[in-house]
KEVOZA-612396 format. One record per residue: residue number from 1; z, x, y of N, C-alpha, C in turn. Coordinates in pm, 1 decimal, padded with zeros to 6 digits. Atoms other than C-alpha are relative to their C-alpha. Layout:
BEGIN
+-----+----------+----------+----------+----------+----------+----------+----------+----------+----------+
|  nr |      n_z |      n_x |      n_y |     ca_z |     ca_x |     ca_y |      c_z |      c_x |      c_y |
+-----+----------+----------+----------+----------+----------+----------+----------+----------+----------+
| NUM |        Z |        X |        Y |        Z |        X |        Y |        Z |        X |        Y |
...
+-----+----------+----------+----------+----------+----------+----------+----------+----------+----------+
//
This chain:
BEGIN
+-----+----------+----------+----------+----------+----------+----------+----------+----------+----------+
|  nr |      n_z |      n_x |      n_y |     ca_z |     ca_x |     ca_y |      c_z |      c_x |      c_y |
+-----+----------+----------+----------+----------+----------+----------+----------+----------+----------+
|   1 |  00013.8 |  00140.0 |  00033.1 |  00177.8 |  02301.8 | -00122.3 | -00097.3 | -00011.1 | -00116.9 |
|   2 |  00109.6 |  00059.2 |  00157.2 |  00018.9 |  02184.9 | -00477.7 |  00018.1 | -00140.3 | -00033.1 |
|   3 | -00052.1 |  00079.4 |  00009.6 | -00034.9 |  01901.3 | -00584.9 | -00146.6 | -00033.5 | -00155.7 |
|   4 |  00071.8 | -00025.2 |  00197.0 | -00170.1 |  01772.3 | -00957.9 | -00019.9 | -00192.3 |  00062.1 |
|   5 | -00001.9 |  00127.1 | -00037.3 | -00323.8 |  01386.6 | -00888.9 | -00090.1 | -00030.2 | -00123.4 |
|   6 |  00011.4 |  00134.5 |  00120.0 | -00428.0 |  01141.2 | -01175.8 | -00026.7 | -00141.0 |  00045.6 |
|   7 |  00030.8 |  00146.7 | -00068.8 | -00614.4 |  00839.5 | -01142.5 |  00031.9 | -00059.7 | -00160.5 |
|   8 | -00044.0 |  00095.0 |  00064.4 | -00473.2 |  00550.2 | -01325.0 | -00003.8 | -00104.4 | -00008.0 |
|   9 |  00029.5 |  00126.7 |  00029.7 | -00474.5 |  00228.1 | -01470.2 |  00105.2 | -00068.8 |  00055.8 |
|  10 | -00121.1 | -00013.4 |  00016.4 | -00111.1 |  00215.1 | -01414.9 |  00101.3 |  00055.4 |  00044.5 |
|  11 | -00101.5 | -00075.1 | -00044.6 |  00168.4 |  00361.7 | -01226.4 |  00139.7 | -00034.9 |  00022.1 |
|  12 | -00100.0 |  00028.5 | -00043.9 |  00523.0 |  00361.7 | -01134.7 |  00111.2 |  00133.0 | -00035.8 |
|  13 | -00106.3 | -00171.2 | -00062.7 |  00829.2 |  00623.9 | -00955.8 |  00078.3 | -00088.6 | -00075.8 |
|  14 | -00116.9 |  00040.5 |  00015.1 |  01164.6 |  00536.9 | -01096.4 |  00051.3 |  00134.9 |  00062.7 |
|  15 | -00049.6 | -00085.0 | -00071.6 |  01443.9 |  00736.5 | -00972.2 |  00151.6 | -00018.8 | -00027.8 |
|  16 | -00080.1 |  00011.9 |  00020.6 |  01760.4 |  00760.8 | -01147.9 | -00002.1 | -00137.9 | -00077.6 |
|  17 |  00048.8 |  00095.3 |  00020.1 |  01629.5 |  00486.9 | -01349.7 |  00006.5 | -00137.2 |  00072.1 |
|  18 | -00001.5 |  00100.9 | -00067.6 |  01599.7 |  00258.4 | -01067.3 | -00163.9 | -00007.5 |  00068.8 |
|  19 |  00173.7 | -00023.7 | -00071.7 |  01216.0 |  00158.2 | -00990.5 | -00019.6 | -00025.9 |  00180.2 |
|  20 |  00005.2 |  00089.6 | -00130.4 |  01121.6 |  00204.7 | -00672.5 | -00099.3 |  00004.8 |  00049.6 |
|  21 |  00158.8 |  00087.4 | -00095.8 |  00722.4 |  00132.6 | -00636.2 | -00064.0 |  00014.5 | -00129.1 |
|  22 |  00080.3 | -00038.1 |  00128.0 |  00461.2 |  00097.2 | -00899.1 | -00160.3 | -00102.7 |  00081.2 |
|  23 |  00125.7 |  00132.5 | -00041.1 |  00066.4 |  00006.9 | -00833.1 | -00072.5 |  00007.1 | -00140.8 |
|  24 |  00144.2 |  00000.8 |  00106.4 | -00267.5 | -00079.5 | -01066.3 | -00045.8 |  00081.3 |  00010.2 |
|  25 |  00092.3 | -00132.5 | -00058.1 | -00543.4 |  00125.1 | -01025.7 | -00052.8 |  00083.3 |  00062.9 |
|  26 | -00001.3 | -00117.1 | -00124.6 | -00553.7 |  00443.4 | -00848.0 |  00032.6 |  00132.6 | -00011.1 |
|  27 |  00011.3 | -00132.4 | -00006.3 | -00417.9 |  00740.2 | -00772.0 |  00148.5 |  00051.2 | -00025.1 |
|  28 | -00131.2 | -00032.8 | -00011.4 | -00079.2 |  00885.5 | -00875.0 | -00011.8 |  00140.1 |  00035.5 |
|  29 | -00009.5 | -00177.0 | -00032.1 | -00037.5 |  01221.6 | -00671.1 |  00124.8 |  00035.2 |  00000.2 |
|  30 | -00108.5 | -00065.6 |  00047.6 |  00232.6 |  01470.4 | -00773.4 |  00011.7 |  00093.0 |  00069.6 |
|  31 |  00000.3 | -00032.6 | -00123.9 |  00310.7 |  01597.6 | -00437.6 |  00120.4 |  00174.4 | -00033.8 |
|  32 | -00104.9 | -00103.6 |  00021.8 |  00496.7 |  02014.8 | -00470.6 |  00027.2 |  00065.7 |  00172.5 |
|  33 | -00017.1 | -00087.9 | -00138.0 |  00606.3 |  02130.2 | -00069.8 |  00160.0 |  00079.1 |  00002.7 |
|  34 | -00057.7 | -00080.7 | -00065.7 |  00783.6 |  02413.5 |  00040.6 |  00027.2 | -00033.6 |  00150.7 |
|  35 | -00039.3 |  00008.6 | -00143.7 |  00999.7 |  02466.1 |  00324.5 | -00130.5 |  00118.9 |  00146.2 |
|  36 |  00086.8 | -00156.6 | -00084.3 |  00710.1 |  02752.4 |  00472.9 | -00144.3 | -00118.5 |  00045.8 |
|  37 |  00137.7 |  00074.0 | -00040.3 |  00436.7 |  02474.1 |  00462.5 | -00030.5 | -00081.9 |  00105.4 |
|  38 |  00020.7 |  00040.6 | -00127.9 |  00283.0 |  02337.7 |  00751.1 | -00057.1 | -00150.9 |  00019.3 |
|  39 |  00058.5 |  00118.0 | -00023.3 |  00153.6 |  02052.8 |  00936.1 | -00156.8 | -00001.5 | -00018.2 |
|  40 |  00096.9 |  00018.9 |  00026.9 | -00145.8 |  02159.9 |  00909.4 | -00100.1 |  00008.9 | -00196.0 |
|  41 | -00018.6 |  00011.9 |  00131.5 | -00113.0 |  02198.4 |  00521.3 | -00075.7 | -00122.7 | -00040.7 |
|  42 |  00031.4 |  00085.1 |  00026.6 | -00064.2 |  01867.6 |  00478.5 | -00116.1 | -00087.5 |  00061.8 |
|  43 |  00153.0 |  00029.6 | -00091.0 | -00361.0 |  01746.1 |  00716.5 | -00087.3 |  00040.0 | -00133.0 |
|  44 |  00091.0 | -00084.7 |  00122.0 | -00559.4 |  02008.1 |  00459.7 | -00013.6 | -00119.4 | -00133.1 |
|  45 | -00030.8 |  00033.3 |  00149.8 | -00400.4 |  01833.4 |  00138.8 | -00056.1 | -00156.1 | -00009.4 |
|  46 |  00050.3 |  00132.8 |  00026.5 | -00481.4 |  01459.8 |  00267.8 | -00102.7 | -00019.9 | -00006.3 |
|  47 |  00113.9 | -00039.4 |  00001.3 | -00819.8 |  01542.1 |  00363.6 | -00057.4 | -00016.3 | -00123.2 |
|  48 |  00036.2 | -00040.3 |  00136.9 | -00856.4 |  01667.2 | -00010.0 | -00004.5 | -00127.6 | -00064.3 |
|  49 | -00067.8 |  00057.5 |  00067.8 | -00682.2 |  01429.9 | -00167.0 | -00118.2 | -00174.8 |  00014.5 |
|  50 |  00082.4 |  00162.4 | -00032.2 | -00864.3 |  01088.7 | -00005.9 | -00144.2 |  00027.2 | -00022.8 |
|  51 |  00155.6 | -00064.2 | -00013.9 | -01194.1 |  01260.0 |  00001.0 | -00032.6 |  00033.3 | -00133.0 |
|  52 |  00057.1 | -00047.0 |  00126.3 | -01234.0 |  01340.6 | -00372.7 | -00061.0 | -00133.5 | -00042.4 |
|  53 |  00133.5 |  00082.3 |  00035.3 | -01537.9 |  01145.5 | -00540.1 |  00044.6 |  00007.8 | -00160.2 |
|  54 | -00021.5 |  00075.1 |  00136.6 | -01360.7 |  00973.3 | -00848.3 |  00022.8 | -00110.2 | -00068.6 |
|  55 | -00001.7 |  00149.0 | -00007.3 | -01413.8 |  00632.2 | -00834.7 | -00165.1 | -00025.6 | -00027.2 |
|  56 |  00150.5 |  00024.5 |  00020.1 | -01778.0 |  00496.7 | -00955.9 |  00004.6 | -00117.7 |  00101.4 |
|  57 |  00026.6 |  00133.7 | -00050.8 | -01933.5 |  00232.2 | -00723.6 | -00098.5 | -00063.1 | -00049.3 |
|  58 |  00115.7 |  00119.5 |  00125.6 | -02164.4 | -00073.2 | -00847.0 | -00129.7 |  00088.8 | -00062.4 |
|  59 |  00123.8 | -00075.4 |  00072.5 | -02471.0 |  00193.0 | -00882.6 |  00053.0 |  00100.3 | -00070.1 |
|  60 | -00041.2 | -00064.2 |  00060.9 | -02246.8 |  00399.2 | -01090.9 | -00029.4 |  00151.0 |  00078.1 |
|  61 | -00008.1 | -00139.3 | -00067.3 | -02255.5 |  00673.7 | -00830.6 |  00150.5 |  00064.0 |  00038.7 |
|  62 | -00191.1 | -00033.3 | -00042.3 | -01911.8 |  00858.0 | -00740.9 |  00032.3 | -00033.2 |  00154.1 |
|  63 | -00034.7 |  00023.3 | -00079.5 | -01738.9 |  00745.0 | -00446.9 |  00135.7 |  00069.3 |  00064.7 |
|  64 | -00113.4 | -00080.7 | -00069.0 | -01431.3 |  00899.9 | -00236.4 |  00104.8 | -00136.8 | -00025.2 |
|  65 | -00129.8 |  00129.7 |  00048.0 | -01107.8 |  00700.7 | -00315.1 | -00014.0 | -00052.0 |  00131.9 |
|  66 | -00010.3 |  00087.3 | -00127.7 | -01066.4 |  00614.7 |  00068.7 | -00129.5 | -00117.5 |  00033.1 |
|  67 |  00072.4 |  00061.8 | -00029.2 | -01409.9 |  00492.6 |  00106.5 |  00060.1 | -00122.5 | -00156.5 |
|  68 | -00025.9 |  00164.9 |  00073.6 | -01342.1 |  00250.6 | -00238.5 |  00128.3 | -00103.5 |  00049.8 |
|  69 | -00060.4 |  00052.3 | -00037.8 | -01048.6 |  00157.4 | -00096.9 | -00026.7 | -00095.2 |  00131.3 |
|  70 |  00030.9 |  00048.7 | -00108.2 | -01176.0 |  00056.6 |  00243.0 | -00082.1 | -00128.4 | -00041.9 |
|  71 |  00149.3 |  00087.1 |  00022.0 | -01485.7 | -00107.2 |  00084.0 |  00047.7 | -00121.6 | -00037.5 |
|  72 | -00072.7 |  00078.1 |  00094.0 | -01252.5 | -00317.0 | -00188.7 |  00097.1 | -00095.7 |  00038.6 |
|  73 | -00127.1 |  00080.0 | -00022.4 | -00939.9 | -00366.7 | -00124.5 |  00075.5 |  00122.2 |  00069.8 |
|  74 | -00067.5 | -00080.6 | -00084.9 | -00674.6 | -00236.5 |  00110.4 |  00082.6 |  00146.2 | -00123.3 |
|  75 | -00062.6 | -00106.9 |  00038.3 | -00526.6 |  00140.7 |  00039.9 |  00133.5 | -00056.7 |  00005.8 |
|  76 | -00103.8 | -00055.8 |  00026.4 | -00173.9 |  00175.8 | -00049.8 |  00072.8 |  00104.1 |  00018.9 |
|  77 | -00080.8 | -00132.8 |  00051.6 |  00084.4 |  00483.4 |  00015.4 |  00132.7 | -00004.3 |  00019.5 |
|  78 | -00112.2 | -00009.4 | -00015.4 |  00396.3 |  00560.9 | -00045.1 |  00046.4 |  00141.9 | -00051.9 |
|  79 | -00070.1 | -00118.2 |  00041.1 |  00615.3 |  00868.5 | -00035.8 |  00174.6 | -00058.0 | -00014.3 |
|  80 | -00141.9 |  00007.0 |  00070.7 |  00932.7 |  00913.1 | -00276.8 |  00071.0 |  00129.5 |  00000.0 |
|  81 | -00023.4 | -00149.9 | -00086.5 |  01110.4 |  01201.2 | -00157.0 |  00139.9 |  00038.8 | -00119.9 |
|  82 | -00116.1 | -00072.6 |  00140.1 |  01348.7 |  01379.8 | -00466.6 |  00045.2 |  00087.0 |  00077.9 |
|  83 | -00078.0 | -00114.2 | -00075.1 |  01657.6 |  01587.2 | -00314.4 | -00008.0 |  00099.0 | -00092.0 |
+-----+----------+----------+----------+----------+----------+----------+----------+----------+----------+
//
């Protein structure tokens, strides 16, 4: 499992050029799984993923996306699943 994530001003999946989600500012993760990878993988990967400190809060200190999200405004997720 890899995965390459980008915080943005800006996002949106299309899919056969048909859109099907787009948010403001956040997090676009670029999700790679194998059929060998586990449940506990992904446990591992969300962990990572919510828990990284790249968001500044009012004292310009770094914050964990989940915690700005919690603090702010409600989180967002969505999975777009490519055959």
């Amino acid at each position: 499992m890899r995965a390459v994530v980008q915080r943005v001003l800006t996002s949106d999946v299309s899919v056969d050029n048909d859109l099907c989600g787009s948010i403001k500012k956040g997090l676009n993760v670029l999700l790679g799984v194998e059929k060998d990878d586990t449940e506990t993988d992904l446990k591992y990967m969300v962990d990572k993923i919510t828990n990284l400190r790249i968001f500044e809060d009012e004292n310009e200190k770094n914050e964990s996306f989940i915690k700005r999200c919690t603090r702010r405004t409600p989180g967002y997720f969505a999975i777009y699943p490519h055959g």
